[in-house]
PyMOL Python script that loads the backbone (N, CA, C, O; Angstrom):
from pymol import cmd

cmd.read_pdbstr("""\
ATOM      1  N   UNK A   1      42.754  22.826  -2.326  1.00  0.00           N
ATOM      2  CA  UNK A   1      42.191  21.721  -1.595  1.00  0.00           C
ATOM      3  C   UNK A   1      41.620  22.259  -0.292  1.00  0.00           C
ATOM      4  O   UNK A   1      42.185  22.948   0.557  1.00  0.00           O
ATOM      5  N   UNK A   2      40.144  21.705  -0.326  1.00  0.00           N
ATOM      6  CA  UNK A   2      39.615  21.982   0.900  1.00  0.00           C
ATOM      7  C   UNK A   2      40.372  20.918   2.368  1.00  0.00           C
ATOM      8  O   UNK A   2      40.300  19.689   2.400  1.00  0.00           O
ATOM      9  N   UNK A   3      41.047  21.784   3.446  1.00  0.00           N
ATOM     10  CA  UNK A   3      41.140  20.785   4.256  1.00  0.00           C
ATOM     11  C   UNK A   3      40.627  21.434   5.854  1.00  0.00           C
ATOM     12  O   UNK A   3      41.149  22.476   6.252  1.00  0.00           O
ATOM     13  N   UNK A   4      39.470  20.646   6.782  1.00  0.00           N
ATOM     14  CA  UNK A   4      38.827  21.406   7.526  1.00  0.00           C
ATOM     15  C   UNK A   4      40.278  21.706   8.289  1.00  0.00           C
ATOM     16  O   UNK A   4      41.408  21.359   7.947  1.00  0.00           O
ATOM     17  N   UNK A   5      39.801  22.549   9.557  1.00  0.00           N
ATOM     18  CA  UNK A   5      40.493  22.982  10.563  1.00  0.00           C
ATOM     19  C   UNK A   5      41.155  22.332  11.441  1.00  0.00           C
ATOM     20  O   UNK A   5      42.312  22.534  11.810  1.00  0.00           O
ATOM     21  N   UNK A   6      40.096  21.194  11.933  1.00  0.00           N
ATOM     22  CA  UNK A   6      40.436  19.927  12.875  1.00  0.00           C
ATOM     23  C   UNK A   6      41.687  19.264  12.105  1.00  0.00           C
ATOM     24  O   UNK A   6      42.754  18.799  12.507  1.00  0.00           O
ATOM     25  N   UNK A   7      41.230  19.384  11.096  1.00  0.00           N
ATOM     26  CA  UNK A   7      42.723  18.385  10.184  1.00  0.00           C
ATOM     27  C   UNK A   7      43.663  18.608  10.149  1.00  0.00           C
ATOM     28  O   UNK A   7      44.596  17.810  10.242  1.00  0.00           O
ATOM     29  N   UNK A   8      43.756  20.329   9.935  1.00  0.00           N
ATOM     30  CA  UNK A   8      45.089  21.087   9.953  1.00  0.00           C
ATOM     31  C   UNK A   8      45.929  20.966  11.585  1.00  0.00           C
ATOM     32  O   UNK A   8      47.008  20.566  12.021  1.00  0.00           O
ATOM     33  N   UNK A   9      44.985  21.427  11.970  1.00  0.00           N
ATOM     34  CA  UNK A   9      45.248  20.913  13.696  1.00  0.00           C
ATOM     35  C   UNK A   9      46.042  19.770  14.102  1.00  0.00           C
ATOM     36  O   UNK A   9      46.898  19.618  14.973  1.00  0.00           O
ATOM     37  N   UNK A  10      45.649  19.191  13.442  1.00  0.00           N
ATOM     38  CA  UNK A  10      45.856  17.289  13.772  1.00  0.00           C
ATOM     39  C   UNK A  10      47.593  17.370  13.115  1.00  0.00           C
ATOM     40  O   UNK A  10      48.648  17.110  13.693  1.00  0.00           O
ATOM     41  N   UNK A  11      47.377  17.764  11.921  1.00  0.00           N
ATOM     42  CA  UNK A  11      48.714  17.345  10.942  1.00  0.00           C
ATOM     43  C   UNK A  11      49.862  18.644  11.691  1.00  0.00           C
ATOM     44  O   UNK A  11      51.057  18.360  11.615  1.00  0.00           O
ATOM     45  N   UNK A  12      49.569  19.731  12.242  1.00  0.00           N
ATOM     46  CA  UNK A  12      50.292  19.971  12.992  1.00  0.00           C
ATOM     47  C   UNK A  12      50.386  19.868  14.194  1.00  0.00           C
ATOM     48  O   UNK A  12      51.406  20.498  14.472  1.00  0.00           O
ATOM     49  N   UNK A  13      49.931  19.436  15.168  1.00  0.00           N
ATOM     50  CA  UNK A  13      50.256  18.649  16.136  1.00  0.00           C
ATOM     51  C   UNK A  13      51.286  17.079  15.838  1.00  0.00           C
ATOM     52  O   UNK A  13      52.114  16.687  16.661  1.00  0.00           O
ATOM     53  N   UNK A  14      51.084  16.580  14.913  1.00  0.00           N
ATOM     54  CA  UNK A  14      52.090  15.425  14.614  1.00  0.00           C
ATOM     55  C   UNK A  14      53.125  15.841  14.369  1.00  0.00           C
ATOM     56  O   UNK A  14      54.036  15.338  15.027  1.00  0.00           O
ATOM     57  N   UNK A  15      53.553  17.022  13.254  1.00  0.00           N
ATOM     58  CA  UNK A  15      54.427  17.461  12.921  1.00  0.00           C
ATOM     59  C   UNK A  15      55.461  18.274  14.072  1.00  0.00           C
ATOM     60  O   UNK A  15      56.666  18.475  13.923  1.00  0.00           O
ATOM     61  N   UNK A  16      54.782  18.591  15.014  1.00  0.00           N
ATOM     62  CA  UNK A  16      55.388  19.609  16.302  1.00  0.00           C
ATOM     63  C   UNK A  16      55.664  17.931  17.396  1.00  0.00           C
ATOM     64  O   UNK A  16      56.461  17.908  18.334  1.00  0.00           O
ATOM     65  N   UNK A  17      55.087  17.100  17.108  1.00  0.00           N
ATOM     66  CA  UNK A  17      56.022  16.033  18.057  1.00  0.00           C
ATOM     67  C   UNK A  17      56.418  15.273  17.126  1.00  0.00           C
ATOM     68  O   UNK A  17      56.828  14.222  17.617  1.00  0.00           O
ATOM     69  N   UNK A  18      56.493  15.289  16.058  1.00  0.00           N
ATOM     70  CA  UNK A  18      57.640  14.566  15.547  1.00  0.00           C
ATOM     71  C   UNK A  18      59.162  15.515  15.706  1.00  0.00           C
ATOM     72  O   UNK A  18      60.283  15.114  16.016  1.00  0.00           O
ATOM     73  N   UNK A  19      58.755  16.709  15.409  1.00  0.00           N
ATOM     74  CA  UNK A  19      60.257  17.661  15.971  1.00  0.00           C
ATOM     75  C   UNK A  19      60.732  17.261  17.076  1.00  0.00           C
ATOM     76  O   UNK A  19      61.901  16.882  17.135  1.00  0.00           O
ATOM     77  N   UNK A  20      59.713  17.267  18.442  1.00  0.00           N
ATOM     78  CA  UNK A  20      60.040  16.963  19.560  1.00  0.00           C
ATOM     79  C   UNK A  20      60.737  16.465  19.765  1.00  0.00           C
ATOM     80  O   UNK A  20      61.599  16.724  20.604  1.00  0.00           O
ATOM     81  N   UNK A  21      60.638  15.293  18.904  1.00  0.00           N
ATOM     82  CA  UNK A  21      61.427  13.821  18.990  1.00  0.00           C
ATOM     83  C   UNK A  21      62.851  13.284  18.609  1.00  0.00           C
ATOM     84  O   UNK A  21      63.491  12.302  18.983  1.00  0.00           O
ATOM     85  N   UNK A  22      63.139  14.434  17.606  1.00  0.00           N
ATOM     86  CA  UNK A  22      64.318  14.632  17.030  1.00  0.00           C
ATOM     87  C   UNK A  22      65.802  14.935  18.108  1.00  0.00           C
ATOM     88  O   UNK A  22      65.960  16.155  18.166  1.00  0.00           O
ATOM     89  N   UNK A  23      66.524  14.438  18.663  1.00  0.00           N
ATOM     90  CA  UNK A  23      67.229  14.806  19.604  1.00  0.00           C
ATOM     91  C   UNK A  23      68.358  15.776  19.081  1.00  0.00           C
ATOM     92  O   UNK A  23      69.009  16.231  20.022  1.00  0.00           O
ATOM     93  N   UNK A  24      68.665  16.105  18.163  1.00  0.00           N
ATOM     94  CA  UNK A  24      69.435  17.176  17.774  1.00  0.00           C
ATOM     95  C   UNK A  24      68.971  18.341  17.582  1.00  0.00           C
ATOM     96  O   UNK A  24      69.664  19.248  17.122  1.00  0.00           O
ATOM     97  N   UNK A  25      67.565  18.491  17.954  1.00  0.00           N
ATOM     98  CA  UNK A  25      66.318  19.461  18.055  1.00  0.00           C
ATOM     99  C   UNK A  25      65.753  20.153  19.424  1.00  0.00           C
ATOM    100  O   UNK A  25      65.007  19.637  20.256  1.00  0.00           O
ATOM    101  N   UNK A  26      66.355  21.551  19.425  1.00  0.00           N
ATOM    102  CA  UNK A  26      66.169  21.681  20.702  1.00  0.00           C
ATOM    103  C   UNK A  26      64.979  23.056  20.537  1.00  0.00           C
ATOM    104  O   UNK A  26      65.362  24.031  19.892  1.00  0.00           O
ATOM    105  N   UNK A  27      63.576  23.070  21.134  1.00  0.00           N
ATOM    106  CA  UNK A  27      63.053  24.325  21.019  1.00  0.00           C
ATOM    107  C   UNK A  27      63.109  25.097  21.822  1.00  0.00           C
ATOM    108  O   UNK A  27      62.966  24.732  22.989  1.00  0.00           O
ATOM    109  N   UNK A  28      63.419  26.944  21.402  1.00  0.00           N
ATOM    110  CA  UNK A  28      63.336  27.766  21.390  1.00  0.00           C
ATOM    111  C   UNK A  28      61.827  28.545  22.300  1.00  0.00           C
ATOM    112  O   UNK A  28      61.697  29.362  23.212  1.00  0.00           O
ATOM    113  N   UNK A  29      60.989  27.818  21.514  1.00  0.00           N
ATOM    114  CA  UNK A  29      59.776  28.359  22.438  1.00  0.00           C
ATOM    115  C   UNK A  29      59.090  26.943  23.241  1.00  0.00           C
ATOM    116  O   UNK A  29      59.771  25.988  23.617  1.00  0.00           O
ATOM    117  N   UNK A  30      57.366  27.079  23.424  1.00  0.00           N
ATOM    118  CA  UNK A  30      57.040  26.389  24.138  1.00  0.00           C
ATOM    119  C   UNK A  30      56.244  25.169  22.999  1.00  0.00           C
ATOM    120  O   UNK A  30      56.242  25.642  21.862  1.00  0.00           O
ATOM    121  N   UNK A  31      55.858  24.335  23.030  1.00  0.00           N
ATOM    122  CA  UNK A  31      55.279  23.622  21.588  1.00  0.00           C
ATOM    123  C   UNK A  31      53.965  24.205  21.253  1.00  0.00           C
ATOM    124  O   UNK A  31      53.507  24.098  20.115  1.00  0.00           O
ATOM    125  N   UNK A  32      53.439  24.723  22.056  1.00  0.00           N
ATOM    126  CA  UNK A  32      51.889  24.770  21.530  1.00  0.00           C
ATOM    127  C   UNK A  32      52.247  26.244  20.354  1.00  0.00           C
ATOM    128  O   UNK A  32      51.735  26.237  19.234  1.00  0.00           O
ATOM    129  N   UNK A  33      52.905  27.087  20.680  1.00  0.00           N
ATOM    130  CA  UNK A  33      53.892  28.068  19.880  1.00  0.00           C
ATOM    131  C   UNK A  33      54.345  27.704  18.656  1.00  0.00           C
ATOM    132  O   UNK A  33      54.138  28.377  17.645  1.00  0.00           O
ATOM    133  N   UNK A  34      55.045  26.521  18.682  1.00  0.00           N
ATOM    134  CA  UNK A  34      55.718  25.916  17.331  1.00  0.00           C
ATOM    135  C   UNK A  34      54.137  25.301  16.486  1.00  0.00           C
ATOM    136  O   UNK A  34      53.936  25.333  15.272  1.00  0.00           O
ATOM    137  N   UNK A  35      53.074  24.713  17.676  1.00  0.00           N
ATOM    138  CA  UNK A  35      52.377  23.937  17.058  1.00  0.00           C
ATOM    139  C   UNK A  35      51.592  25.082  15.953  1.00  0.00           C
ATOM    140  O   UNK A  35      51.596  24.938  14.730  1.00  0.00           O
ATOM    141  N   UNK A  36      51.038  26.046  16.570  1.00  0.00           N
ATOM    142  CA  UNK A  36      50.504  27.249  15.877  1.00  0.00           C
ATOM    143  C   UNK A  36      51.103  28.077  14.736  1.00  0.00           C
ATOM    144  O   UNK A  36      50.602  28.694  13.796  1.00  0.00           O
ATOM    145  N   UNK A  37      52.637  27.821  15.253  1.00  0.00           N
ATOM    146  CA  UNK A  37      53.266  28.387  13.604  1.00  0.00           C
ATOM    147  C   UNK A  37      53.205  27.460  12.537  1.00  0.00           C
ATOM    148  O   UNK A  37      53.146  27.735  11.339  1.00  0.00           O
ATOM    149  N   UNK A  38      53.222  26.385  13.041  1.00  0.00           N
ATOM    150  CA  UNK A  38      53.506  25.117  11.586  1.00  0.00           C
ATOM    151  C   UNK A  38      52.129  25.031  11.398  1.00  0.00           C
ATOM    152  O   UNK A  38      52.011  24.060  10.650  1.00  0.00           O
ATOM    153  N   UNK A  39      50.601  25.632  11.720  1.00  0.00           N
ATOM    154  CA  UNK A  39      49.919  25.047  11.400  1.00  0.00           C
ATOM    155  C   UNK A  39      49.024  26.656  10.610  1.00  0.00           C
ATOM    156  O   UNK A  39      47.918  26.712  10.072  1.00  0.00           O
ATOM    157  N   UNK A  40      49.972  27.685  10.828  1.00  0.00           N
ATOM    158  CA  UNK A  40      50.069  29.353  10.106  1.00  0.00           C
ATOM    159  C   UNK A  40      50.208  28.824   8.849  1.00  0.00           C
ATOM    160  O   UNK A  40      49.336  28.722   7.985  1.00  0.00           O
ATOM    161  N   UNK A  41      51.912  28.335   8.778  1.00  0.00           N
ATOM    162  CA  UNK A  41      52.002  27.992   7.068  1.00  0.00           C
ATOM    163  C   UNK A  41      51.659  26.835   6.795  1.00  0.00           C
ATOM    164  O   UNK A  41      52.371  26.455   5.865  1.00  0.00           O
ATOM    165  N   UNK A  42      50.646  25.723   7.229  1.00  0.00           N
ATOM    166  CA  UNK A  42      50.176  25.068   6.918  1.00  0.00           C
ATOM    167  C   UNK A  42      49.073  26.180   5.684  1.00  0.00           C
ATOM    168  O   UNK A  42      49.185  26.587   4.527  1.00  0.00           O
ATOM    169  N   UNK A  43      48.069  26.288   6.793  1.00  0.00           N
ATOM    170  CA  UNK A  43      47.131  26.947   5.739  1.00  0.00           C
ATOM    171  C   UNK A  43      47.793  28.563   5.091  1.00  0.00           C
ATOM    172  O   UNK A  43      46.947  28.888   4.258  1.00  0.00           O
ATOM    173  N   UNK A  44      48.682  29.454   5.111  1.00  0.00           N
ATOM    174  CA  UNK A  44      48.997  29.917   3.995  1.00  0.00           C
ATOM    175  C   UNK A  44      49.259  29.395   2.810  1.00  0.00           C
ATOM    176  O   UNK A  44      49.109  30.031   1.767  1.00  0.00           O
ATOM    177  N   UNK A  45      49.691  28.141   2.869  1.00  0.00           N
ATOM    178  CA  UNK A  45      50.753  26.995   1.620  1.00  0.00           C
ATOM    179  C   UNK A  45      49.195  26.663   1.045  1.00  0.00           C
ATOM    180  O   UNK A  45      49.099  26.700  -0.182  1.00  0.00           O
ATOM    181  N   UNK A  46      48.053  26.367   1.750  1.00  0.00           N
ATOM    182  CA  UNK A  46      46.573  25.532   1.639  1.00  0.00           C
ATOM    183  C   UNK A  46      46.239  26.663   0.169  1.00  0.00           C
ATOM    184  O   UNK A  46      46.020  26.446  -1.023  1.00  0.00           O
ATOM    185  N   UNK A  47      46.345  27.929   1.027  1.00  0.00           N
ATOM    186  CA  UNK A  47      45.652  29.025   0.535  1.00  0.00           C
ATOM    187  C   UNK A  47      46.297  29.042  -1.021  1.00  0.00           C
ATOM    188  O   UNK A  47      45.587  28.744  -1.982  1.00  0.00           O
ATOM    189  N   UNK A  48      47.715  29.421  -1.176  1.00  0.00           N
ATOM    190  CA  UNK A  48      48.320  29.614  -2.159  1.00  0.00           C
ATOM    191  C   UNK A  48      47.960  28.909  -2.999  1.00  0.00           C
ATOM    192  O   UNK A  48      47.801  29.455  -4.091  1.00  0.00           O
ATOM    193  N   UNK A  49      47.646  27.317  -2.904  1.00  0.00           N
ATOM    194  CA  UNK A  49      47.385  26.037  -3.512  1.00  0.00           C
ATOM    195  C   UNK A  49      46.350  26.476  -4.098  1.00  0.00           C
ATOM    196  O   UNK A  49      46.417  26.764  -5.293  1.00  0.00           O
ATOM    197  N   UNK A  50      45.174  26.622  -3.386  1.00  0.00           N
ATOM    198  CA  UNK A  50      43.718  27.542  -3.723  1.00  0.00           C
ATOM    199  C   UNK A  50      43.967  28.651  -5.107  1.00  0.00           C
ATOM    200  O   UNK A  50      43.827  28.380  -6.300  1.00  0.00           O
ATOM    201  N   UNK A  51      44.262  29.592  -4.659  1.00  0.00           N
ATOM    202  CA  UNK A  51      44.252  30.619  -5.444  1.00  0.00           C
ATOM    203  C   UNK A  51      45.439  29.876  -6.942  1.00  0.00           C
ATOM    204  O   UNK A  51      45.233  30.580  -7.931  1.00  0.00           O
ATOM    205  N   UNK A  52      46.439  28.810  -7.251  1.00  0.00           N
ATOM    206  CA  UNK A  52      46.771  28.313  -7.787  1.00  0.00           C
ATOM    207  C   UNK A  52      46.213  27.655  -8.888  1.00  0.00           C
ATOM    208  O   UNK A  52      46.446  27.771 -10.092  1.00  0.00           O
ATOM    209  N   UNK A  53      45.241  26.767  -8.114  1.00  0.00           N
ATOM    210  CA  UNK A  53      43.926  25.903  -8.754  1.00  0.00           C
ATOM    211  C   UNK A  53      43.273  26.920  -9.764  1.00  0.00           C
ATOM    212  O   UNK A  53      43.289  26.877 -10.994  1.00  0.00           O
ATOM    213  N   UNK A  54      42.676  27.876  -8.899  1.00  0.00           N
ATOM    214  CA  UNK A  54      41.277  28.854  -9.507  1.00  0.00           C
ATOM    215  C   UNK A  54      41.985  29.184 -10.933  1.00  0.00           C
ATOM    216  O   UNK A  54      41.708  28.760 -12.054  1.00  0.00           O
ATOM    217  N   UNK A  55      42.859  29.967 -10.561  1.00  0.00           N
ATOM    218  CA  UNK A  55      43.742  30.778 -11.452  1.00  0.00           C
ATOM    219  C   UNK A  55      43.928  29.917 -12.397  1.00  0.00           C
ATOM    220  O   UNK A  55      43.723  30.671 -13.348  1.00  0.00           O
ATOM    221  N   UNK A  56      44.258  28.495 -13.062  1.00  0.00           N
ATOM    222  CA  UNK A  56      44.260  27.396 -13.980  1.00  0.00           C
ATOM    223  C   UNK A  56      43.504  27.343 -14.359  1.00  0.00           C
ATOM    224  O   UNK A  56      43.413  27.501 -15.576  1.00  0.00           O
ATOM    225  N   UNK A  57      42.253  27.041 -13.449  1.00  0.00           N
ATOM    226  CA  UNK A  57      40.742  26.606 -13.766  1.00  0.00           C
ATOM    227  C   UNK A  57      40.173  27.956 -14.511  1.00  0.00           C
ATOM    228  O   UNK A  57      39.352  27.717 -15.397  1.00  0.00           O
ATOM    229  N   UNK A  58      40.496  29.379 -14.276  1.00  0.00           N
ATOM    230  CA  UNK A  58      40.019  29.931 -15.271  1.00  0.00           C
ATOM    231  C   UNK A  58      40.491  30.479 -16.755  1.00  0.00           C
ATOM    232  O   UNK A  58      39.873  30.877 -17.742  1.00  0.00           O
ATOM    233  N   UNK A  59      41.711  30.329 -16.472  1.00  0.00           N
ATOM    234  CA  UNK A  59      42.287  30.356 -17.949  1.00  0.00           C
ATOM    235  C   UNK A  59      41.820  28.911 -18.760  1.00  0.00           C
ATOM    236  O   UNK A  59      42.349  28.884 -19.871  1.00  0.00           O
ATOM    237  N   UNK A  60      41.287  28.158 -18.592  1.00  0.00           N
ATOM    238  CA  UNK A  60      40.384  26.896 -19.139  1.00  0.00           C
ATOM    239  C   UNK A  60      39.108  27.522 -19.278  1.00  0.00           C
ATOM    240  O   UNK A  60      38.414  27.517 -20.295  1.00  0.00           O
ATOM    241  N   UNK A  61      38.883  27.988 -18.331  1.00  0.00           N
ATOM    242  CA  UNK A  61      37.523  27.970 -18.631  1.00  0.00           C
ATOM    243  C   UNK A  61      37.120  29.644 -20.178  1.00  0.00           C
ATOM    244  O   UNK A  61      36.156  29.734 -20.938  1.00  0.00           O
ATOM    245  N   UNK A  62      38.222  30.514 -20.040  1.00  0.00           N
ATOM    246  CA  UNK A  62      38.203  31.345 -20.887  1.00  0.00           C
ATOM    247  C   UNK A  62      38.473  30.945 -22.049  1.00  0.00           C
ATOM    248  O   UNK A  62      38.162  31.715 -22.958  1.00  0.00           O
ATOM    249  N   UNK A  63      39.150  29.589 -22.428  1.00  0.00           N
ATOM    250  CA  UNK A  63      39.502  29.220 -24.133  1.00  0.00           C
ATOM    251  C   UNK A  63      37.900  29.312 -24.556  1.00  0.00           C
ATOM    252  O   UNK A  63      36.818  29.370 -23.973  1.00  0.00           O
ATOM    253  N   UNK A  64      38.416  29.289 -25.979  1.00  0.00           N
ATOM    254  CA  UNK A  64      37.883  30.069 -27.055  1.00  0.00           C
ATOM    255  C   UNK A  64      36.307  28.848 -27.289  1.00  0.00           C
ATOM    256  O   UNK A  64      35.248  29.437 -27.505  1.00  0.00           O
ATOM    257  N   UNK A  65      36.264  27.691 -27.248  1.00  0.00           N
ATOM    258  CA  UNK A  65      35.956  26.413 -26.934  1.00  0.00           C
ATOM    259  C   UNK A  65      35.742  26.133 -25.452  1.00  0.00           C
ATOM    260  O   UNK A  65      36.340  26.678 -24.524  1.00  0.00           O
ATOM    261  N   UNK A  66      34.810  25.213 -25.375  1.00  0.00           N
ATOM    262  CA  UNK A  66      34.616  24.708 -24.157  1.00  0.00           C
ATOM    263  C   UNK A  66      35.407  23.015 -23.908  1.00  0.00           C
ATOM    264  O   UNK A  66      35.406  21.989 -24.588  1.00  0.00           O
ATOM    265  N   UNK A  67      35.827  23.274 -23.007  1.00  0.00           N
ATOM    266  CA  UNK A  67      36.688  22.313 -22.783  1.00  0.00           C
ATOM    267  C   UNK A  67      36.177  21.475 -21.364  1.00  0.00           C
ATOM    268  O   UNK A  67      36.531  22.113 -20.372  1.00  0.00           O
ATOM    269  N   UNK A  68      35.651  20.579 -21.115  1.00  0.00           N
ATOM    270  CA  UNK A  68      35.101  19.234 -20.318  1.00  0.00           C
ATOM    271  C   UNK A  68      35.973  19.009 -19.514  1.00  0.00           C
ATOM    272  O   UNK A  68      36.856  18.198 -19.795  1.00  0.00           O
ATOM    273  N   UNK A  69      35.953  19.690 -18.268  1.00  0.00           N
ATOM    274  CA  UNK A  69      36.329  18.963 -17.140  1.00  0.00           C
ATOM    275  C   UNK A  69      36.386  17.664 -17.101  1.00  0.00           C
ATOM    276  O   UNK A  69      35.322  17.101 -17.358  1.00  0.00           O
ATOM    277  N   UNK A  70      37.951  16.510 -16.683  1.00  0.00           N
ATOM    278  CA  UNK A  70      38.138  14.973 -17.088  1.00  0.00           C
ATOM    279  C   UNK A  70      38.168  14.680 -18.001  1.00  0.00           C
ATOM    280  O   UNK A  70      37.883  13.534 -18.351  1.00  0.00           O
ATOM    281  N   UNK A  71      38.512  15.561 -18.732  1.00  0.00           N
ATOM    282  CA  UNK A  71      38.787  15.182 -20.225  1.00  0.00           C
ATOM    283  C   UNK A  71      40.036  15.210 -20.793  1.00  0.00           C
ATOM    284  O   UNK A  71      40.286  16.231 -20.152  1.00  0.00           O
ATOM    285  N   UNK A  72      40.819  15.067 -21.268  1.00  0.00           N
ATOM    286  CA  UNK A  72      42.184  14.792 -21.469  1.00  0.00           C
ATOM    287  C   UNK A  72      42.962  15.885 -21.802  1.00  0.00           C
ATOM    288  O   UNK A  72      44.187  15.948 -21.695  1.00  0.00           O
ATOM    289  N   UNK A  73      42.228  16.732 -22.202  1.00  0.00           N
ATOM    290  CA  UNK A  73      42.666  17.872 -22.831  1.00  0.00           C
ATOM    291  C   UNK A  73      42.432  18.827 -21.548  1.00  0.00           C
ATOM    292  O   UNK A  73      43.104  19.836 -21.332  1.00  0.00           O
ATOM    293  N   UNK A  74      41.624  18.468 -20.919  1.00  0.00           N
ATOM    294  CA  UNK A  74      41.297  19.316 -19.551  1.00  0.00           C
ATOM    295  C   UNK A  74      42.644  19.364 -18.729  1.00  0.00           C
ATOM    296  O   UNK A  74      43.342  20.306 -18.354  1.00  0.00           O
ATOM    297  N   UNK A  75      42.782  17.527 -18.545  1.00  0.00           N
ATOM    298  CA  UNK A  75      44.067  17.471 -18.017  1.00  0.00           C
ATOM    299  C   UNK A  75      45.364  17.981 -18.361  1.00  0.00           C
ATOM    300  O   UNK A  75      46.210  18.398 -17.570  1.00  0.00           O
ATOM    301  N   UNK A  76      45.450  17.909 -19.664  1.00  0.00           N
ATOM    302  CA  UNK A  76      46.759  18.646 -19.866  1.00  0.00           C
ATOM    303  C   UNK A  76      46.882  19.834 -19.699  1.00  0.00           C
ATOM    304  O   UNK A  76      47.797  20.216 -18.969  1.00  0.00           O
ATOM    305  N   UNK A  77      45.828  20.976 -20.443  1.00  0.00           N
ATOM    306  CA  UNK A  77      45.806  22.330 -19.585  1.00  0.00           C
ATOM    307  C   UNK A  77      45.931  22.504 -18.617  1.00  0.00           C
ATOM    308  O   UNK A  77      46.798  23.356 -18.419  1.00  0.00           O
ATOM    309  N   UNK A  78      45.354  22.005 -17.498  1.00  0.00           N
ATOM    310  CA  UNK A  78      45.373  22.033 -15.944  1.00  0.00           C
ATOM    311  C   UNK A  78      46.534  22.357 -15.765  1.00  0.00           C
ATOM    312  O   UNK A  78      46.817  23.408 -15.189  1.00  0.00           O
ATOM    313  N   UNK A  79      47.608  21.361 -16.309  1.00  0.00           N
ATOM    314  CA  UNK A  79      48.687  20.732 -15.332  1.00  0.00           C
ATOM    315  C   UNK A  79      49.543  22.097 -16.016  1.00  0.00           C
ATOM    316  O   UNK A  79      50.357  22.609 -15.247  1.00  0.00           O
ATOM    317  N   UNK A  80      49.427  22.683 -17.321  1.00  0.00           N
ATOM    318  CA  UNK A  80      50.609  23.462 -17.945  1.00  0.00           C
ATOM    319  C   UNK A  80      49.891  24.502 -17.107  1.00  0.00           C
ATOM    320  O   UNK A  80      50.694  25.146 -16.432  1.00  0.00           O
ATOM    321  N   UNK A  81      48.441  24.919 -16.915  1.00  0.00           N
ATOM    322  CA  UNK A  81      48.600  26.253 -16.472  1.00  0.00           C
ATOM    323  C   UNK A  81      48.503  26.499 -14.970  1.00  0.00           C
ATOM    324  O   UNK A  81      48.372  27.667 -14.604  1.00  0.00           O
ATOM    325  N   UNK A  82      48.548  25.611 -14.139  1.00  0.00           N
ATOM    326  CA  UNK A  82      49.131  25.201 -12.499  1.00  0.00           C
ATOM    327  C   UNK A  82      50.419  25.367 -12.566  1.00  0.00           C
ATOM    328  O   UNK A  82      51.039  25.967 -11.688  1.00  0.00           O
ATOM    329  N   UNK A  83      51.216  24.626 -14.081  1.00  0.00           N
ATOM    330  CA  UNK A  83      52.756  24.872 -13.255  1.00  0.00           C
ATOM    331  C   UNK A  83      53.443  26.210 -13.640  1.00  0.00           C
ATOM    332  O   UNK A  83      54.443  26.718 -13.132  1.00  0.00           O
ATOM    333  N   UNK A  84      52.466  26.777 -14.926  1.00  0.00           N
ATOM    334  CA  UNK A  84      52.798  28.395 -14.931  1.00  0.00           C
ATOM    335  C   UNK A  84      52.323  29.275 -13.938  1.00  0.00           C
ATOM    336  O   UNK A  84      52.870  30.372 -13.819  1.00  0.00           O
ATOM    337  N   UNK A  85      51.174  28.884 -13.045  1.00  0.00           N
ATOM    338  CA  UNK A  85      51.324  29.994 -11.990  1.00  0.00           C
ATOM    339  C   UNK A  85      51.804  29.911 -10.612  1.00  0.00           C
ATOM    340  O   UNK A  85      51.724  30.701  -9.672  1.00  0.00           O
ATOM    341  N   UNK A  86      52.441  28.482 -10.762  1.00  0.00           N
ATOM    342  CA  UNK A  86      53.741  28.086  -9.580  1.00  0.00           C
ATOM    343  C   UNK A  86      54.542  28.900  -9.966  1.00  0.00           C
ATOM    344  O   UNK A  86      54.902  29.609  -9.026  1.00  0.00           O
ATOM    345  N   UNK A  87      55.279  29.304 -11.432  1.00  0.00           N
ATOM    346  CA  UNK A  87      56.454  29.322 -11.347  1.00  0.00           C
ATOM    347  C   UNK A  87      56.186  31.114 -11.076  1.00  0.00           C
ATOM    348  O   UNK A  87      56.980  31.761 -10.394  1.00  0.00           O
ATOM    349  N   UNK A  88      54.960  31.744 -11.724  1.00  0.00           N
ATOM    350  CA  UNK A  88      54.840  33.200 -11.446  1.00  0.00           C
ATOM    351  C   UNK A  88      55.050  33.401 -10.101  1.00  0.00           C
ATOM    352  O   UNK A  88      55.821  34.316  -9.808  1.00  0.00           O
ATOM    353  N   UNK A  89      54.436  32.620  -9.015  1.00  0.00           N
ATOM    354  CA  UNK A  89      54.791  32.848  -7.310  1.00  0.00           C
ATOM    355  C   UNK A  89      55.996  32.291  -7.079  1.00  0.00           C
ATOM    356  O   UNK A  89      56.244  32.069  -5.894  1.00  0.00           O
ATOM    357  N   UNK A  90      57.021  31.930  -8.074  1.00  0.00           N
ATOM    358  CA  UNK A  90      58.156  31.112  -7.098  1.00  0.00           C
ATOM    359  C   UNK A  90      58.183  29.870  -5.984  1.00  0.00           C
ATOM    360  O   UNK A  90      58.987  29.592  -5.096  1.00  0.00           O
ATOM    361  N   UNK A  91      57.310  29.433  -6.298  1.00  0.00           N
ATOM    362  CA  UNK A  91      57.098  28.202  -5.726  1.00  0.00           C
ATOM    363  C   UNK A  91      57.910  26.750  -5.893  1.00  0.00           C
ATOM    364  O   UNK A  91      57.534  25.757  -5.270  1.00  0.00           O
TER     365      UNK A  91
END
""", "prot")
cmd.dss("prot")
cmd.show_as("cartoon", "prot")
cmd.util.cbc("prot")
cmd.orient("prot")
């Protein structure tokens, strides 16, 4: 999933004051620090997702047959060969 920069930004900045907010939560560093790490594995997790997708999408696209994107059969491949290369990364 494409998600711009500003967005990632945004969803970690919420996420670094919703910690804030937590009173059994005390930080260690300064927030803009926390904000930049949660928003590191934001897009590593983005990335993985990425290379997840492709990796599905081309074992589909290599069957022997052509197989129609939105098509039912599309869908079910998708989903078996997404959750086989979750489980190859341990995800």
């Amino acid at each position: 999933m494409r998600v711009s920069r500003d967005k990632v930004n945004k969803v970690a900045h919420a996420v670094t004051e919703a910690l804030a907010e937590v009173n059994e939560l005390d930080f260690v560093e300064d927030r803009n620090t926390i904000r930049l790490e949660v928003r590191r594995v934001m897009e590593e997790l983005l990335n993985q997702e990425e290379k997840i997708d492709q990796a599905a999408r081309h074992k589909i696209e290599n069957q022997k047959r052509t197989i129609l994107e939105g098509s039912q059969e599309w869908d079910i491949l998708y989903r078996k060969y997404y959750q086989e290369e979750v489980k190859k990364l341990g995800v």
